[in-house]
Structure formats: structure tokens, C-alpha cells
C-alpha positions in Angstrom: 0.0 0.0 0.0 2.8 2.5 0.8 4.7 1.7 -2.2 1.0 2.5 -4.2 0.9 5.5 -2.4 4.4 6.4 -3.3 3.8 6.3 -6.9 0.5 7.9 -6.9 2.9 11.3 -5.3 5.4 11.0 -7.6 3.9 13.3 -9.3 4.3 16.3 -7.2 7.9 17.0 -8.1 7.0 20.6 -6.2 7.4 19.0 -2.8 10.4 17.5 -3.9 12.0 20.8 -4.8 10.7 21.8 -1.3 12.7 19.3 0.6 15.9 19.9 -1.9 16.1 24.1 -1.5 15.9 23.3 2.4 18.1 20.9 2.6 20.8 22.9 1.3 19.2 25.7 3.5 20.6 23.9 6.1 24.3 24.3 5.2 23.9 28.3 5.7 24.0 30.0 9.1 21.0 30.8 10.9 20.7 34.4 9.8 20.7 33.1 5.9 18.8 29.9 6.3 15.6 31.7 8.2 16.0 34.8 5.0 15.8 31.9 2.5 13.3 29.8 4.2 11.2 33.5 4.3 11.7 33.7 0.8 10.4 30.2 -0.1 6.7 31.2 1.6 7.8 30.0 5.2 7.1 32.9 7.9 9.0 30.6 10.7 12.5 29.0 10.5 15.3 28.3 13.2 18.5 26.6 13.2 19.1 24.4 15.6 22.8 23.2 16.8 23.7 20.9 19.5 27.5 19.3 19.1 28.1 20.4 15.8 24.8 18.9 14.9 22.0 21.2 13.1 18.6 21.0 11.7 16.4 23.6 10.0 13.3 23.8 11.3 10.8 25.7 8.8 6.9 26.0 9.1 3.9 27.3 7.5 0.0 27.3 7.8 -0.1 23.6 6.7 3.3 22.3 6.7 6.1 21.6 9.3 9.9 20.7 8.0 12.9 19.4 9.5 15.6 19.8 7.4 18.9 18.0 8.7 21.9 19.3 7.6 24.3 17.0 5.8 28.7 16.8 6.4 30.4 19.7 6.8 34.4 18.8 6.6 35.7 21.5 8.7 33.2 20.4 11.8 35.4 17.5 13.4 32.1 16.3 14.6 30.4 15.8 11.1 33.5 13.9 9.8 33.6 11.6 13.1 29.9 10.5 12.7 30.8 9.8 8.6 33.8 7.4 10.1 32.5 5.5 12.8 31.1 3.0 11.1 30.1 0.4 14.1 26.3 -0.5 14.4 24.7 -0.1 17.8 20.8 -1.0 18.6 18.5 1.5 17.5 15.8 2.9 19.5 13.0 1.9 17.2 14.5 -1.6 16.5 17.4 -3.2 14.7 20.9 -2.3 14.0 22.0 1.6 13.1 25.2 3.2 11.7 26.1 4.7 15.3 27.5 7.7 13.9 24.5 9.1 12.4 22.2 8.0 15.7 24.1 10.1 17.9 23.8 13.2 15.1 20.1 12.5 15.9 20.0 11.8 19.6 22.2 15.3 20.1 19.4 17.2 18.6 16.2 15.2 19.6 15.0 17.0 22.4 14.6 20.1 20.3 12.7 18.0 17.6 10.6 16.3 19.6 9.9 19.8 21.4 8.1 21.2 18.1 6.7 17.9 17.5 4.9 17.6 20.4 3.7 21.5 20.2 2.6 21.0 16.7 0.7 17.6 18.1 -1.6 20.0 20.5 -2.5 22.1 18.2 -6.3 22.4 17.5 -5.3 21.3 13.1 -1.8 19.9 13.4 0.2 20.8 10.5 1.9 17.8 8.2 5.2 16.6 8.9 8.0 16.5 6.5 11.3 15.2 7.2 14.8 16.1 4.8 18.2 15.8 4.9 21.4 15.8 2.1 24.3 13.3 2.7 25.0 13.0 6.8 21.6 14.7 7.3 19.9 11.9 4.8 20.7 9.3 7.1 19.8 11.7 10.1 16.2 12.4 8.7 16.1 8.8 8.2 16.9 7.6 11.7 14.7 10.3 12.7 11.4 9.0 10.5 11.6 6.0 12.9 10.8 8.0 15.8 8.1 10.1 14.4 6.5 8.8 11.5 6.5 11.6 8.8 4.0 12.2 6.0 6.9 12.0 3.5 10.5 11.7 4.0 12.7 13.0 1.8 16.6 12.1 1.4 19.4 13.3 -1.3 22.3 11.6 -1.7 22.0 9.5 1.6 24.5 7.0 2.5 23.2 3.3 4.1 22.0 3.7 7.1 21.4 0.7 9.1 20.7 -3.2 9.1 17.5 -4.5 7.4 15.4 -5.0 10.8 16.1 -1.1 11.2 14.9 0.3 7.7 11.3 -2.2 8.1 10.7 0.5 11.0 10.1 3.1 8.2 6.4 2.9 7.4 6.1 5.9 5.7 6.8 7.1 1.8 10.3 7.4 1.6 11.6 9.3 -1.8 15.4 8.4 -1.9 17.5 10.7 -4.3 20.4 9.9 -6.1 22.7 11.6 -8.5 24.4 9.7 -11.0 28.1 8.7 -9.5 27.0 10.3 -5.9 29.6 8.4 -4.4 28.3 8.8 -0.6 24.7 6.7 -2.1 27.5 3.1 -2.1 28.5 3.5 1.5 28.8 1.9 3.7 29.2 -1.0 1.6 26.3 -3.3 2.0 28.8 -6.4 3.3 29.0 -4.4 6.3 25.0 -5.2 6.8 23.9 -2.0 5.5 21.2 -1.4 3.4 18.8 1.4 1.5 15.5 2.1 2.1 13.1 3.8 0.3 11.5 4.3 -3.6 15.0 5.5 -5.7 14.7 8.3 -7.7 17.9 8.1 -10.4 19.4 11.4 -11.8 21.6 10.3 -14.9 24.7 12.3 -15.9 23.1 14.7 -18.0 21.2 16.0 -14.7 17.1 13.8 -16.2 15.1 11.2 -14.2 16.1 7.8 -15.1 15.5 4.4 -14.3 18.2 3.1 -12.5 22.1 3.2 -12.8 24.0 2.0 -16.1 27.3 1.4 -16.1 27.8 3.0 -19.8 26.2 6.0 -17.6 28.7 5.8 -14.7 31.5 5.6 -17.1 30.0 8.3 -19.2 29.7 11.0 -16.5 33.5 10.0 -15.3 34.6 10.8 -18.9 32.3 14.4 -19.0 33.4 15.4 -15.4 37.2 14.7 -16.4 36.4 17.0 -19.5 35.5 19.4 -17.4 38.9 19.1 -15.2 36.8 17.5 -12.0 38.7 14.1 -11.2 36.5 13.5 -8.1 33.1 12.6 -10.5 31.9 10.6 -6.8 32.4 13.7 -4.7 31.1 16.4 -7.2 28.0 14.5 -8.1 27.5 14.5 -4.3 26.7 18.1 -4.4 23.5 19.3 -3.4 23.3 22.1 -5.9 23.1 19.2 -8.5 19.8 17.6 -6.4 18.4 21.4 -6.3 19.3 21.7 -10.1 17.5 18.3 -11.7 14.6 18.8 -9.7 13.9 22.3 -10.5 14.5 20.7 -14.2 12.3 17.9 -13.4 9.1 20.3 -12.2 9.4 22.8 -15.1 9.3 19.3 -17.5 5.8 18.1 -15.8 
């Protein structure tokens, strides 16, 4: 049934766009991310940091958004979490990359905070949950805790074991662009796995299928052309999600 209703929402390529401009929202500082978030219709937006951890918190009449924000290098914090590879038990269940799950537990109290205000209000708004590399796997962890309407996630990593991804019940909209090289770890013989309906972005920046190899060698060959020798790391970008989906939308 969820996989029905994923399809059937496909459509709305809008939302999408939503999660993808707030996602990389998140990467700005708090004064820049609540002027953009003002400037995309939301009247409300914080930043929220704990340990070097953030999330963008944006709302409307209708909506609320927790943006995660994804690896920043020069935070010694982000790059830890990216490293430590070792699963621990997560709280809904299963095995989780423990890096990412204490990302999330550093800032829960604040999430859970607007949750639960949003929960006693007399119309609650709908809950959206984003993130872009380290903050994909954040909102993910996170969607097992509070179930979202949609989740979103660009360029995510593997995030847990598969006990821990059957805790996500709702539609999950995974986003990968073509050699994102962050989307293949951890490798899966650690026991990682994906979760969620894949939504491919080939090298020429249009919805595809799935992943060809004449297509990962292709967009090595056209990012070398261009003098960029990391194809992996510049595909990992989230300008490139914000890009083909502002592509995609304008093609519907």
C-alpha cells in the first residue's frame, strides 16, 4: 500500500524541490537559512545546533519541515559520525550506523519539542522530514521515531541493518545523482542497506531508471572534460539535487 501510495505522489515533483532548496538551506548560518526559508513562503524557520549537529526547522500554515543538515568537513564532529562505522541498537528496533544515531539523539529533544507543540495544536500541521548526505541518514533515523508524511533524502548513505529500515512505514523518496559516491556506503557487506522508492538522476542531470554502467563511465569521462577528477564527490553536491529537480518540475 505504501509503495502504491508512493507512486501515486510522484507526481508532485514541487514538494520535492521543497525538501531539496531546504536541505541545502541547512548548510547556511542561521541568519541566511531563516531569509531563505522566508523567501520560499515559510514565515517561521530556526537553526538548531547541539554538538556540531544542526537542523532547519521551517513551518507554515499547513506544513512543518525538519531539514537535517548534511557533512560539513571542517566540523570535526560531522566527519567523526561519517567514520564511525560500528552499528549499535536502535531505538526503534534493529541495527543503526552509530554515527548518524548520535547526530540525531544530540538534537532530539529540540525536535521532539516542536513535534509535540505542533501535536496539541487544534489542526496539526503535516510533517516533512529532509536531509542531504550525513543529514539523509539523520532524517532517516529520525522518520523512525516520528513517522512523517513524507520523507525525503538526497544523496544518503546506508544507514542501518535490514530490521532497522522495516521500522520506516512511511513514503520514503530516496535521491540519487548519478556517481553520488556517498549513495554506495557503507558497503552493503558491512549489513547496511537502503530504504526507500530511488529516484535516479543520470549524468546529463534527467530522471532515469536506475544506474547503467555505460552511464557511470560516461559521467566519469564528461566530469574529467571538465577538469573535475572526483566525479563521486562532485555529483554528491546538493546544488546538482536542487538543479534536476527544478528541471524535473518545469518538465511536468
Amino acid at each position: 500500500m505504501a509503495t502504491t501510495r508512493m507512486k501515486e505522489q510522484l507526481s508532485d515533483w514541487g514538494r520535492a524541490e521543497v525538501a531539496a532548496k531546504l536541505s541545502a538551506h541547512a548548510y547556511k548560518n542561521e541568519k541566511q537559512a531563516v531569509a531563505a526559508c522566508k523567501k520560499m513562503g515559510f514565515p517561521w524557520a530556526k537553526l538548531v545546533s547541539k554538538d556540531g549537529a544542526e537542523v532547519l526547522i521551517a513551518k507554515d500554515r499547513n506544513d512543518l519541515w525538519f531539514a537535517f543538515r548534511g557533512t560539513e568537513p571542517s566540523k570535526l564532529n560531522d566527519v567523526m559520525a561519517d567514520l564511525n562505522v560500528i552499528k549499535n541498537a536502535a531505538k526503534a528496533g534493529g541495527k543503526v550506523h552509530s554515527g548518524f544515531q548520535q547526530e540525531v539523539n544530540d538534537l532530539w529533544m529540540d525536535v521532539l519539542a516542536e513535534i509535540e507543540h505542533n501535536d496539541q495544536l487544534k489542526v496539526r500541521k503535516d510533517v516533512y522530514m529532509t536531509g542531504h548526505s550525513l543529514g539523509a541518514a539523520m532524517a532517516t533515523i529520525a522518520a523512525t521515531r516520528y513517522q512523517p508524511v513524507e520523507l525525503h533524502t538526497f544523496g544518503s548513505p546506508r544507514v542501518g541493518g535490514p530490521k532497522f529500515i522495516r521500522n520506516i512505514k512511511c513514503p520514503h523518496y530516496r535521491f540519487m545523482n548519478n556517481n553520488d559516491i556517498v549513495c554506495r556506503i557503507p558497503p552493503a557487506w558491512l549489513g547496511f542497506r537502503h530504504h526507500g522508492e530511488m529516484i535516479y538522476f543520470d549524468r546529463f542531470g534527467n530522471k532515469a531508471v536506475k544506474p547503467t554502467w555505460s552511464d557511470f563511465f560516461y559521467g566519469i569521462f564528461n566530469s574529467w572534460k571538465r577538469f573535475k577528477f572526483f566525479d563521486g564527490i562532485v555529483d554528491h553536491g546538493m546544488p546538482n539535487y536542487v538543479k534536476a529537480l527544478g528541471k524535473l518540475k518545469k518538465a511536468k
